[in-house]
PDB file of N, CA, C and O in Angstrom, chain B, residues numbered from 101:
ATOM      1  N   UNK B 101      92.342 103.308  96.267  1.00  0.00           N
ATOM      2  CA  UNK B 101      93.584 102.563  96.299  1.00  0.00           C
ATOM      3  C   UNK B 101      94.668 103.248  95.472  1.00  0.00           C
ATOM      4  O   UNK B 101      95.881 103.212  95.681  1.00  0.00           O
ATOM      5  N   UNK B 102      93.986 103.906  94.452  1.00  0.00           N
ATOM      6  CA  UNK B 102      95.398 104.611  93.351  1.00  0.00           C
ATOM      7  C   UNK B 102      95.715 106.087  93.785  1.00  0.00           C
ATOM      8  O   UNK B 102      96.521 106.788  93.171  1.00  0.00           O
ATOM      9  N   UNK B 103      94.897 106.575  95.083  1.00  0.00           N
ATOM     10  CA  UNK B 103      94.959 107.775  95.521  1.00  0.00           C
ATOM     11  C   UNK B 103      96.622 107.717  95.700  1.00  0.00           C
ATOM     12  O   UNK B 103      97.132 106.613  95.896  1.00  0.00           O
ATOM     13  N   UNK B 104      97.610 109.115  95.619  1.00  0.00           N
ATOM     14  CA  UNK B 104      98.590 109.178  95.960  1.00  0.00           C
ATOM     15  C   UNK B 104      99.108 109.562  97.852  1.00  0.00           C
ATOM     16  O   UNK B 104     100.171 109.371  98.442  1.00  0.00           O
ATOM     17  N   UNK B 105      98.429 109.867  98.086  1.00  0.00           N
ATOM     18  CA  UNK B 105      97.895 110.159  99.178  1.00  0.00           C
ATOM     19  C   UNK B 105      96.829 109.933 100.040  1.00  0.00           C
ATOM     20  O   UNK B 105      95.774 110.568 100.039  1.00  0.00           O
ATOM     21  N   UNK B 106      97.261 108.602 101.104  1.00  0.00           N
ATOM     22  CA  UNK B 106      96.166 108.205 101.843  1.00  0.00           C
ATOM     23  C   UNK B 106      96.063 108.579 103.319  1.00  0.00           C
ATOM     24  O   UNK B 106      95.331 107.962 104.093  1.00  0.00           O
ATOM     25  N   UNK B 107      96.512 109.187 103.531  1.00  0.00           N
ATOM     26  CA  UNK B 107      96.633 110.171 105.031  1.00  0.00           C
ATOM     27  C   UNK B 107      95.090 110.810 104.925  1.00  0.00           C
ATOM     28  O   UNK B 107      94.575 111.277 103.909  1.00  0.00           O
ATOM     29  N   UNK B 108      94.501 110.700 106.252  1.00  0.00           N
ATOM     30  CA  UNK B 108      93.564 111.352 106.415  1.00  0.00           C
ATOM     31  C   UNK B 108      92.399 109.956 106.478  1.00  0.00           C
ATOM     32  O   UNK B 108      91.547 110.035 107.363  1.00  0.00           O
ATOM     33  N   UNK B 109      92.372 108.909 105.704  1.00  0.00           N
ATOM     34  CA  UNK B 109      91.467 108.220 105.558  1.00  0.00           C
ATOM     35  C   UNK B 109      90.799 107.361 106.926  1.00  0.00           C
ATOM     36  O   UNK B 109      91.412 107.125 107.966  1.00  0.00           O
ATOM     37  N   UNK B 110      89.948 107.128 106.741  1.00  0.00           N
ATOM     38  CA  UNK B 110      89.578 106.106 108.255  1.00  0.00           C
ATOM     39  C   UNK B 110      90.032 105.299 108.772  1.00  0.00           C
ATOM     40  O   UNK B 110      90.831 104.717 108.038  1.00  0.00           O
ATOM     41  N   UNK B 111      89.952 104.815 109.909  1.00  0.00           N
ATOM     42  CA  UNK B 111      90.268 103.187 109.986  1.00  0.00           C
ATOM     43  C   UNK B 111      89.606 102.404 109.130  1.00  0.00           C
ATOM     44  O   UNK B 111      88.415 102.526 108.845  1.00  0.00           O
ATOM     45  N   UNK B 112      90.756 101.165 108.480  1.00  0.00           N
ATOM     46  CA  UNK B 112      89.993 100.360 107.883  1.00  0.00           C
ATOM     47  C   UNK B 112      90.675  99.273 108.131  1.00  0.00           C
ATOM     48  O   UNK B 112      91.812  99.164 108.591  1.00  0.00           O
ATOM     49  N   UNK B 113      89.782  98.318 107.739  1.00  0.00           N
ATOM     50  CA  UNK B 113      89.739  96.803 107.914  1.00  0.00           C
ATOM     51  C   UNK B 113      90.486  96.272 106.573  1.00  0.00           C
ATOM     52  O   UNK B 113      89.681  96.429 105.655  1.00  0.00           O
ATOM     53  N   UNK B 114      91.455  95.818 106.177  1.00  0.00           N
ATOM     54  CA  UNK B 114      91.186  94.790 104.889  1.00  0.00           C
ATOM     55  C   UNK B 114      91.307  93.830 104.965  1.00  0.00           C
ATOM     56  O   UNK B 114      92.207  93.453 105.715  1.00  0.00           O
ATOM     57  N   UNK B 115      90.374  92.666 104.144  1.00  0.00           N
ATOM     58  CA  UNK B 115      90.699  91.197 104.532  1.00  0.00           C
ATOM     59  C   UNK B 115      90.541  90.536 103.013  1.00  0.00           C
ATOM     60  O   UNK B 115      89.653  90.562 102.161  1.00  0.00           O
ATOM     61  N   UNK B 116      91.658  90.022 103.098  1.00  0.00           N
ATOM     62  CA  UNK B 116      91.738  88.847 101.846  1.00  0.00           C
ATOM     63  C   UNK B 116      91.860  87.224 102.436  1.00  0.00           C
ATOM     64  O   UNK B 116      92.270  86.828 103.527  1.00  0.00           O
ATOM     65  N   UNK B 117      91.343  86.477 101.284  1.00  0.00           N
ATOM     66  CA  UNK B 117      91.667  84.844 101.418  1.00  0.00           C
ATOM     67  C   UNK B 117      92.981  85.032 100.828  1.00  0.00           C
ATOM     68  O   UNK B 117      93.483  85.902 100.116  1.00  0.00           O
ATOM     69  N   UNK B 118      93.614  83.314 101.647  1.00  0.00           N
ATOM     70  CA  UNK B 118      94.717  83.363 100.962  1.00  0.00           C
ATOM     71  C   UNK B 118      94.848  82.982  99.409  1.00  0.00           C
ATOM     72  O   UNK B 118      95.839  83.535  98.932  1.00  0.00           O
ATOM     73  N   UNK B 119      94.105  82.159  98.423  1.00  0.00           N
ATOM     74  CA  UNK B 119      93.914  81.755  97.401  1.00  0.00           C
ATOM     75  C   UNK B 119      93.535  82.900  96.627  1.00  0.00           C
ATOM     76  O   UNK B 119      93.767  82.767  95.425  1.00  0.00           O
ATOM     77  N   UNK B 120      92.893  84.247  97.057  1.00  0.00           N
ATOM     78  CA  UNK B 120      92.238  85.505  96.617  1.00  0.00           C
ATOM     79  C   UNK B 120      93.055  85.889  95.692  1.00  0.00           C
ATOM     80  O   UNK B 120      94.104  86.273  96.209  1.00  0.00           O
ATOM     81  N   UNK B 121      93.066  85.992  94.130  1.00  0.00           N
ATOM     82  CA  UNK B 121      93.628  86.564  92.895  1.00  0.00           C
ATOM     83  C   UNK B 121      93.844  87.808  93.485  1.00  0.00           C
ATOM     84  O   UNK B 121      94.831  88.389  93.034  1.00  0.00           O
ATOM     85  N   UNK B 122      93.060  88.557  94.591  1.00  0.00           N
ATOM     86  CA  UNK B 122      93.046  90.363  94.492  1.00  0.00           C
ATOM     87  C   UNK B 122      94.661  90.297  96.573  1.00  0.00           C
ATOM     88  O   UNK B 122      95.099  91.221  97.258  1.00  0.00           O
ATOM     89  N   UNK B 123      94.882  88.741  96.660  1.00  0.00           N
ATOM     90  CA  UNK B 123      95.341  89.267  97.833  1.00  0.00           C
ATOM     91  C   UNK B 123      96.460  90.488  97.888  1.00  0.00           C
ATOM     92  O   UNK B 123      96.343  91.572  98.459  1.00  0.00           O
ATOM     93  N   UNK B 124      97.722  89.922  97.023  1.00  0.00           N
ATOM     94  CA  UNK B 124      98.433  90.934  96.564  1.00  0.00           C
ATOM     95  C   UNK B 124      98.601  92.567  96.902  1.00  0.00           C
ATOM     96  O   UNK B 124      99.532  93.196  97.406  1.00  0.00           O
ATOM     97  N   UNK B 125      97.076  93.035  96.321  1.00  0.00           N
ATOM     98  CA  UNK B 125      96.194  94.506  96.127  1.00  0.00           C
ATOM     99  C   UNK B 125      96.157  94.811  97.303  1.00  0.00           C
ATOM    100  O   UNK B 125      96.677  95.849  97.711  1.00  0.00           O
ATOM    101  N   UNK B 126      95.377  93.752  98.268  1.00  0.00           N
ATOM    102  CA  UNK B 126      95.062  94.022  99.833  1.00  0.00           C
ATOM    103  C   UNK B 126      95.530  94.278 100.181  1.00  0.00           C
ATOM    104  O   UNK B 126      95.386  95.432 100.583  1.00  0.00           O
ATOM    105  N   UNK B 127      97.120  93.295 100.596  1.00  0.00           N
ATOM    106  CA  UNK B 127      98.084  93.792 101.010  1.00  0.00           C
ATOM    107  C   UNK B 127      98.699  94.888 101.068  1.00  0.00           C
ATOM    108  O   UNK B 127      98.974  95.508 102.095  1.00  0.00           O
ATOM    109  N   UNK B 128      99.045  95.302  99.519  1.00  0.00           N
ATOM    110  CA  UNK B 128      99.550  96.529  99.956  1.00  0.00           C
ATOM    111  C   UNK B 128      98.737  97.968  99.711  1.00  0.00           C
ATOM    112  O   UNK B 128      99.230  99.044  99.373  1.00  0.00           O
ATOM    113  N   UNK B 129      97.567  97.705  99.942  1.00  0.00           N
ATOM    114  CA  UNK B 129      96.821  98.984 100.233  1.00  0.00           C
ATOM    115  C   UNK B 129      97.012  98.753 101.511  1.00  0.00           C
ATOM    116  O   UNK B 129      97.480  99.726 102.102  1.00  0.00           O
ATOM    117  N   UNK B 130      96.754  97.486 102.388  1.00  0.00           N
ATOM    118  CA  UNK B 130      96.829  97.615 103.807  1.00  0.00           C
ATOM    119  C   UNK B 130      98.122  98.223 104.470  1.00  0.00           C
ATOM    120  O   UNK B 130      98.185  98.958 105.455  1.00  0.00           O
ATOM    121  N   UNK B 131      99.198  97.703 103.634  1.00  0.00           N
ATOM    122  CA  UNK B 131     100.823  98.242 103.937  1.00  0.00           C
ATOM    123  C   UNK B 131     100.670  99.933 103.480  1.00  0.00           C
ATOM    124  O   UNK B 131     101.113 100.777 104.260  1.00  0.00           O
ATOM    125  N   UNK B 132     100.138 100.285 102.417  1.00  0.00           N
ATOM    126  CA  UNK B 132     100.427 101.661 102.109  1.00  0.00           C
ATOM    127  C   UNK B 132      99.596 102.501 103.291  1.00  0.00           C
ATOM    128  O   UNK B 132     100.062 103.590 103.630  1.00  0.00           O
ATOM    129  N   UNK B 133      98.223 101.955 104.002  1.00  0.00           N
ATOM    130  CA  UNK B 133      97.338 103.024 104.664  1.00  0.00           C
ATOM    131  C   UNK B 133      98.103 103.352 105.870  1.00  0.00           C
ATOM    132  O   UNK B 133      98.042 104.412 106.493  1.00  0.00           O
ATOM    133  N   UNK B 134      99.060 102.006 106.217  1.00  0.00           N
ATOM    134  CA  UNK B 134      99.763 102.057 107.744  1.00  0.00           C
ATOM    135  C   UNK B 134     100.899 103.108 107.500  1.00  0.00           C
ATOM    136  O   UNK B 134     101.089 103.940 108.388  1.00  0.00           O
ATOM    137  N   UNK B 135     101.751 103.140 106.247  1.00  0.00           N
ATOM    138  CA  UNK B 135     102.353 103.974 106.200  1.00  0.00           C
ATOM    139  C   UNK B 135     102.289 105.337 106.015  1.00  0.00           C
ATOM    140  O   UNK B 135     103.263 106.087 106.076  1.00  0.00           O
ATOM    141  N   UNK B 136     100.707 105.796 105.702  1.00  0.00           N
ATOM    142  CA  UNK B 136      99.905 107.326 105.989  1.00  0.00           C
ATOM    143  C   UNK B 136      99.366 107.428 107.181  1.00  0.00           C
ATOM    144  O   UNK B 136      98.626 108.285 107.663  1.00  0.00           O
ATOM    145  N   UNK B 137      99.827 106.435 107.615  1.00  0.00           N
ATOM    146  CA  UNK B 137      99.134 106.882 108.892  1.00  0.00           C
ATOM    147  C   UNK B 137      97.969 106.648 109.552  1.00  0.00           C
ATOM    148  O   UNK B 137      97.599 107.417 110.439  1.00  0.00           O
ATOM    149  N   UNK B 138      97.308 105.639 109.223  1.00  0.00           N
ATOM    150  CA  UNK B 138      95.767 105.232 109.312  1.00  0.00           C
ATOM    151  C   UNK B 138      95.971 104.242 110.025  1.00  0.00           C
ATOM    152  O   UNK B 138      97.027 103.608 110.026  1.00  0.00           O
ATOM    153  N   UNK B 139      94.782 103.944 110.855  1.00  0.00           N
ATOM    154  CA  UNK B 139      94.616 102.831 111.829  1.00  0.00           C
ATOM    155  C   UNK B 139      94.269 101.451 110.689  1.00  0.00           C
ATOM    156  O   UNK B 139      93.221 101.394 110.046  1.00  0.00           O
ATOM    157  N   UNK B 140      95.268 100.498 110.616  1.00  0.00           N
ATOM    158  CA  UNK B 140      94.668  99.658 109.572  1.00  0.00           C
ATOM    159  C   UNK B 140      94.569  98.140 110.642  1.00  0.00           C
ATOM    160  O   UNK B 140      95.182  97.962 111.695  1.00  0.00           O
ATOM    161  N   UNK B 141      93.660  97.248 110.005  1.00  0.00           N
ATOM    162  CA  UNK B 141      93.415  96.044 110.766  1.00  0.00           C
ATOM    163  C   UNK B 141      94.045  95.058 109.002  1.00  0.00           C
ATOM    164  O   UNK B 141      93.729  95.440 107.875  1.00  0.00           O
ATOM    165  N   UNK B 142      94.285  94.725 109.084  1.00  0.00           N
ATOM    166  CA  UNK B 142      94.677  93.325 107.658  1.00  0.00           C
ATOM    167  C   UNK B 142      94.633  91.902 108.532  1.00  0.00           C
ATOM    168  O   UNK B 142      95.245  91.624 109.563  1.00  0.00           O
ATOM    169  N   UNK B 143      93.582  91.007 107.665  1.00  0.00           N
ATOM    170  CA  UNK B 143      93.703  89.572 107.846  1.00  0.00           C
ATOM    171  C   UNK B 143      93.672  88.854 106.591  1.00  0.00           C
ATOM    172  O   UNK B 143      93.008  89.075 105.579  1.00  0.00           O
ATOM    173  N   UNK B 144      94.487  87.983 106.842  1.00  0.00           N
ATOM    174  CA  UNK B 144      94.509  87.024 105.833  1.00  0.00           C
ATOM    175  C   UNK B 144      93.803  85.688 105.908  1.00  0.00           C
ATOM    176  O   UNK B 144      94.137  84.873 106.768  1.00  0.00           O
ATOM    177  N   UNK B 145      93.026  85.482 105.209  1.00  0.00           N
ATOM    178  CA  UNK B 145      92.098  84.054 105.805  1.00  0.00           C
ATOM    179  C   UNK B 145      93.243  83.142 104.945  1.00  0.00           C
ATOM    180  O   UNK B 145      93.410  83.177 103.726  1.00  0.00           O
ATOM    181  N   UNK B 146      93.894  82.417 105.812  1.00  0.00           N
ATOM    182  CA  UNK B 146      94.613  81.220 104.832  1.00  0.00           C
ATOM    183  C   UNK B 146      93.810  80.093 103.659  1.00  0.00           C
ATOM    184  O   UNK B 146      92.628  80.432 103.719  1.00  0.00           O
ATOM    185  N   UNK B 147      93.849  79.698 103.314  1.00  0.00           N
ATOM    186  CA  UNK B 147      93.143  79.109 102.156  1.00  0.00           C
ATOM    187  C   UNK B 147      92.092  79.676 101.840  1.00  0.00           C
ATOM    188  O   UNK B 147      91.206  79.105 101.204  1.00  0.00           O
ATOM    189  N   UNK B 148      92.049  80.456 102.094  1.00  0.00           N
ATOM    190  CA  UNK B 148      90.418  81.253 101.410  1.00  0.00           C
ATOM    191  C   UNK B 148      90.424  81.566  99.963  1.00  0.00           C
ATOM    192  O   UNK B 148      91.466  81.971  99.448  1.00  0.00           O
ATOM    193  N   UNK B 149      89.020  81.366  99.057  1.00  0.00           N
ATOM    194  CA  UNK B 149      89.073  81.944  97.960  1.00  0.00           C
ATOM    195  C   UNK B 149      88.878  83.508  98.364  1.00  0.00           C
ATOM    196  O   UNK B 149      88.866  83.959  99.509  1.00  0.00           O
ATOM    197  N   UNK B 150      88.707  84.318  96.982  1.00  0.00           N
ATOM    198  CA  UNK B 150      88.095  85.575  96.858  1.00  0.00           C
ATOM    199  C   UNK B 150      86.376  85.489  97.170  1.00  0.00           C
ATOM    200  O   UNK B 150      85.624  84.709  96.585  1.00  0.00           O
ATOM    201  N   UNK B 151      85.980  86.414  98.162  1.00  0.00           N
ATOM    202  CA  UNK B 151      84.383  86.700  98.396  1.00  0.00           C
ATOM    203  C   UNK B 151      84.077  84.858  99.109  1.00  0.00           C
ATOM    204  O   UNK B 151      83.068  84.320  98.653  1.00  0.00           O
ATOM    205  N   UNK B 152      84.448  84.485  99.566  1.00  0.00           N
ATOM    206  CA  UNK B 152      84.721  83.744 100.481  1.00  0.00           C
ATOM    207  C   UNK B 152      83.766  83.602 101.901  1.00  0.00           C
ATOM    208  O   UNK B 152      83.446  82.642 102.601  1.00  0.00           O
ATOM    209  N   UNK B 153      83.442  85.286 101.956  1.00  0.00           N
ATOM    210  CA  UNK B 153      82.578  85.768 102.941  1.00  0.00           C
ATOM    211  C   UNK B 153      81.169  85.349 102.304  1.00  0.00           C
ATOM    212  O   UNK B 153      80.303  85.580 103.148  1.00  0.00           O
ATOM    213  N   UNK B 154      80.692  84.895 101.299  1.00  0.00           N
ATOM    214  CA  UNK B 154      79.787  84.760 100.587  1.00  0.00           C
ATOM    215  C   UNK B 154      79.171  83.332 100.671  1.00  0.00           C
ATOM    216  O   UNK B 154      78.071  83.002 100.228  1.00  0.00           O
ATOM    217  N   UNK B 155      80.016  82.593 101.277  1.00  0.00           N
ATOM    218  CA  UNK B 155      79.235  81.483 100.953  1.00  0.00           C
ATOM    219  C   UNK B 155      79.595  80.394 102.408  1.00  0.00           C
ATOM    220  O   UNK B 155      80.189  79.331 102.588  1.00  0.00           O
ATOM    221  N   UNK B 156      79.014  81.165 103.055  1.00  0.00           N
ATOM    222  CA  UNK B 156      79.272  80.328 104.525  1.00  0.00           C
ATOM    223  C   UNK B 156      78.836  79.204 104.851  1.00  0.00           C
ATOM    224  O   UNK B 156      79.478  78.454 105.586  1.00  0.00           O
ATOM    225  N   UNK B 157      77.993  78.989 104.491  1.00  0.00           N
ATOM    226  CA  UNK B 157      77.144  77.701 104.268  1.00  0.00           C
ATOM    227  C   UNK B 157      77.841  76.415 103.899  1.00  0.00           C
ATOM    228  O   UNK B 157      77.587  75.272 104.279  1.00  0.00           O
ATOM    229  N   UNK B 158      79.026  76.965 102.854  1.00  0.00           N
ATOM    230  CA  UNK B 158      80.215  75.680 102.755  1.00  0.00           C
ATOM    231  C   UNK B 158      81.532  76.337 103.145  1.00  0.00           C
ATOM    232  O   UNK B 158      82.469  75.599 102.844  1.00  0.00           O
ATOM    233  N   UNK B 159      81.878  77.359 103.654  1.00  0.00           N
ATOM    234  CA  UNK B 159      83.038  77.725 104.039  1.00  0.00           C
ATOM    235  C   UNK B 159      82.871  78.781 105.343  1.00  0.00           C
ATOM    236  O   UNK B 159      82.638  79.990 105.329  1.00  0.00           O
ATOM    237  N   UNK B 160      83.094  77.795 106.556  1.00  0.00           N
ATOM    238  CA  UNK B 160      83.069  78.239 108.122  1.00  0.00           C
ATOM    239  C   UNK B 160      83.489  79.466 108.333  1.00  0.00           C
ATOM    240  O   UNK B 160      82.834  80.321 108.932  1.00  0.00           O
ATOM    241  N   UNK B 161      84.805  79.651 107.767  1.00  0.00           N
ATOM    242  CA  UNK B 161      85.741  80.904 108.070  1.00  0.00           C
ATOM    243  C   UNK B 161      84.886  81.950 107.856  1.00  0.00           C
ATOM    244  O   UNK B 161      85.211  83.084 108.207  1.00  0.00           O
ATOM    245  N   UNK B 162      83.670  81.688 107.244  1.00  0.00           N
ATOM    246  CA  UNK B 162      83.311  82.884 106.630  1.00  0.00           C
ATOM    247  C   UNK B 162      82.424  83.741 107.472  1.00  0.00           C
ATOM    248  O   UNK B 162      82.213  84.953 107.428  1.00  0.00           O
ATOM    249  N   UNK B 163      81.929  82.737 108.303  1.00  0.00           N
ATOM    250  CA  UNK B 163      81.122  83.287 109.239  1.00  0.00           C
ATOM    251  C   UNK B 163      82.077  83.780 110.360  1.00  0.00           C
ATOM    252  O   UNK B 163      81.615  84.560 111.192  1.00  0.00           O
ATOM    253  N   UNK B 164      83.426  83.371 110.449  1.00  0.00           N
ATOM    254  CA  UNK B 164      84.699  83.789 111.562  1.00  0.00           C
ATOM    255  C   UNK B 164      84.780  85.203 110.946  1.00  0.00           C
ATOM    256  O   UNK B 164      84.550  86.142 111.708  1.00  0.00           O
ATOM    257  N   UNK B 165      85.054  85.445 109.762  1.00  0.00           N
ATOM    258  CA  UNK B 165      85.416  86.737 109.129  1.00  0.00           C
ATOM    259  C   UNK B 165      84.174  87.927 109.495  1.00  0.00           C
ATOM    260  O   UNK B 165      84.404  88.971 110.106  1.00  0.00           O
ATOM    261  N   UNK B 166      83.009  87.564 109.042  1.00  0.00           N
ATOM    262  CA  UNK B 166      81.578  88.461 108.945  1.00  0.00           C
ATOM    263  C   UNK B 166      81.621  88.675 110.745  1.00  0.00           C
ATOM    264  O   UNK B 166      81.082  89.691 111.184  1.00  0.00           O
ATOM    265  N   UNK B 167      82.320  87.620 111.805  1.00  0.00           N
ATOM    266  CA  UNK B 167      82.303  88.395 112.955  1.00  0.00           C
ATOM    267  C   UNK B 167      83.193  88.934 113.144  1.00  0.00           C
ATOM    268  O   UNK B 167      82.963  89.609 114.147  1.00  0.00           O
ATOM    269  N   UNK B 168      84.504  89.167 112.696  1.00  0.00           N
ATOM    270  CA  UNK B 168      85.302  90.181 112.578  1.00  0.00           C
ATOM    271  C   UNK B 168      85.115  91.157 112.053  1.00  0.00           C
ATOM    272  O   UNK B 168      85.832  92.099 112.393  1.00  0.00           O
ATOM    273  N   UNK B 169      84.334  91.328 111.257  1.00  0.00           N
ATOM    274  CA  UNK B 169      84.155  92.787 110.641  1.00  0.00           C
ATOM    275  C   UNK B 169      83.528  93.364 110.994  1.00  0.00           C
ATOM    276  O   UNK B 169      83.559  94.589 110.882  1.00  0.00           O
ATOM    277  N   UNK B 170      82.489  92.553 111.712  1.00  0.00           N
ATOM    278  CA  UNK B 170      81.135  93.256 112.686  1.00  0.00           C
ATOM    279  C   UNK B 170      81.948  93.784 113.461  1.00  0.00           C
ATOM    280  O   UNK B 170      82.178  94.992 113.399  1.00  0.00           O
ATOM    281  N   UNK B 171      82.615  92.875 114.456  1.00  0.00           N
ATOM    282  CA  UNK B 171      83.354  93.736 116.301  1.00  0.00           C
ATOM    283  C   UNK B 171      84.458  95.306 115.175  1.00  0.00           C
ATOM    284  O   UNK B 171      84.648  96.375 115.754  1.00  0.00           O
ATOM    285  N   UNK B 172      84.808  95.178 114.212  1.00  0.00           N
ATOM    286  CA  UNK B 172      85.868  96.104 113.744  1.00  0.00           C
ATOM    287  C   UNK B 172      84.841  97.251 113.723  1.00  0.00           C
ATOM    288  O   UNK B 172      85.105  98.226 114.427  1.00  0.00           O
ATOM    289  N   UNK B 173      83.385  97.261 112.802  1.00  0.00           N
ATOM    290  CA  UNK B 173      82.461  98.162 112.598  1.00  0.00           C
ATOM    291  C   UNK B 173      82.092  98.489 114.314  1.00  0.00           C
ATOM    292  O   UNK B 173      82.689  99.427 114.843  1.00  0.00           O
ATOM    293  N   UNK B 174      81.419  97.939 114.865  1.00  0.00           N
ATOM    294  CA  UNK B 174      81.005  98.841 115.975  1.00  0.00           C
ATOM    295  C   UNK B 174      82.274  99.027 116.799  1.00  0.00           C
ATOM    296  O   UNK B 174      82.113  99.977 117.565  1.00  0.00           O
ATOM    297  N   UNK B 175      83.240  98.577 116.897  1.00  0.00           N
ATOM    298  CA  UNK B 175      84.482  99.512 117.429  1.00  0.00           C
ATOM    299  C   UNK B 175      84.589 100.990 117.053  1.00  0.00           C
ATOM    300  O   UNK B 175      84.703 102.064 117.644  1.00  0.00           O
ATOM    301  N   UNK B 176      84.466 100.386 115.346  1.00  0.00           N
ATOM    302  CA  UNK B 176      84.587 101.841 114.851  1.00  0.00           C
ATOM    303  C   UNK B 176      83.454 103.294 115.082  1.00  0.00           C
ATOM    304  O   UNK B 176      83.724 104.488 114.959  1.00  0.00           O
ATOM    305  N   UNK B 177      82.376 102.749 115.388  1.00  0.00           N
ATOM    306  CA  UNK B 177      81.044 103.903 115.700  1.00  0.00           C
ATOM    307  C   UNK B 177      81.049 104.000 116.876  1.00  0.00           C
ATOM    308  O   UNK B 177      80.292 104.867 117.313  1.00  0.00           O
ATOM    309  N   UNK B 178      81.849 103.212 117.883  1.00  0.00           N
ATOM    310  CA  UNK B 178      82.285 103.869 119.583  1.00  0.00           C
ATOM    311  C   UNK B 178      82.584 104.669 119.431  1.00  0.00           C
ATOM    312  O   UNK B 178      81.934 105.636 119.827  1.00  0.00           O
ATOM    313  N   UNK B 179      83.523 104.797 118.895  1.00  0.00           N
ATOM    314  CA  UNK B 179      85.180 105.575 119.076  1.00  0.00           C
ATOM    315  C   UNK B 179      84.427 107.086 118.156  1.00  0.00           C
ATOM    316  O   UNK B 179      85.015 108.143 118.385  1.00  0.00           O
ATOM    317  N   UNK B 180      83.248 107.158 117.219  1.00  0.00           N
ATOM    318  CA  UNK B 180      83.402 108.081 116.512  1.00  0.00           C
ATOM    319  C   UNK B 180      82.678 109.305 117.692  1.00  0.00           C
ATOM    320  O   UNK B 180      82.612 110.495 117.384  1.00  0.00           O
TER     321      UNK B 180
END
């Protein structure tokens, strides 16, 4: 993230909750990768805490998110 230079890097995914102390960060690593040039995906889970993905069992989205990241991952090992 503190690299000065992010050109070259992979596609990536970032996803923050909206409640997430780190959303901020997400954001604009997600804003800085688009502007090097990288295929970026950014979601924002609205009310989400941080790690959110962790506890699906009481928070649905989470299992919405873990299948988004899955279809993003094997998109990504098609294409490689």
């Amino acid at each position: 993230m503190r690299a000065q230079d992010l050109s070259g890097q992979p596609a990536t995914m970032v996803v923050t909750g909206g409640f997430d102390p780190l959303r901020s960060e997400g954001k604009a690593y997600a804003d800085r990768l688009m502007h090097a040039g990288v295929p970026v995906t950014y979601r924002e889970f609205e009310g989400q805490i941080h790690l959110f993905v962790c506890v699906t069992r009481v928070i649905s989205q989470g299992d919405i998110c873990i299948d988004e990241m899955t279809k993003f991952l094997k998109e990504q090992f098609i294409s490689a």
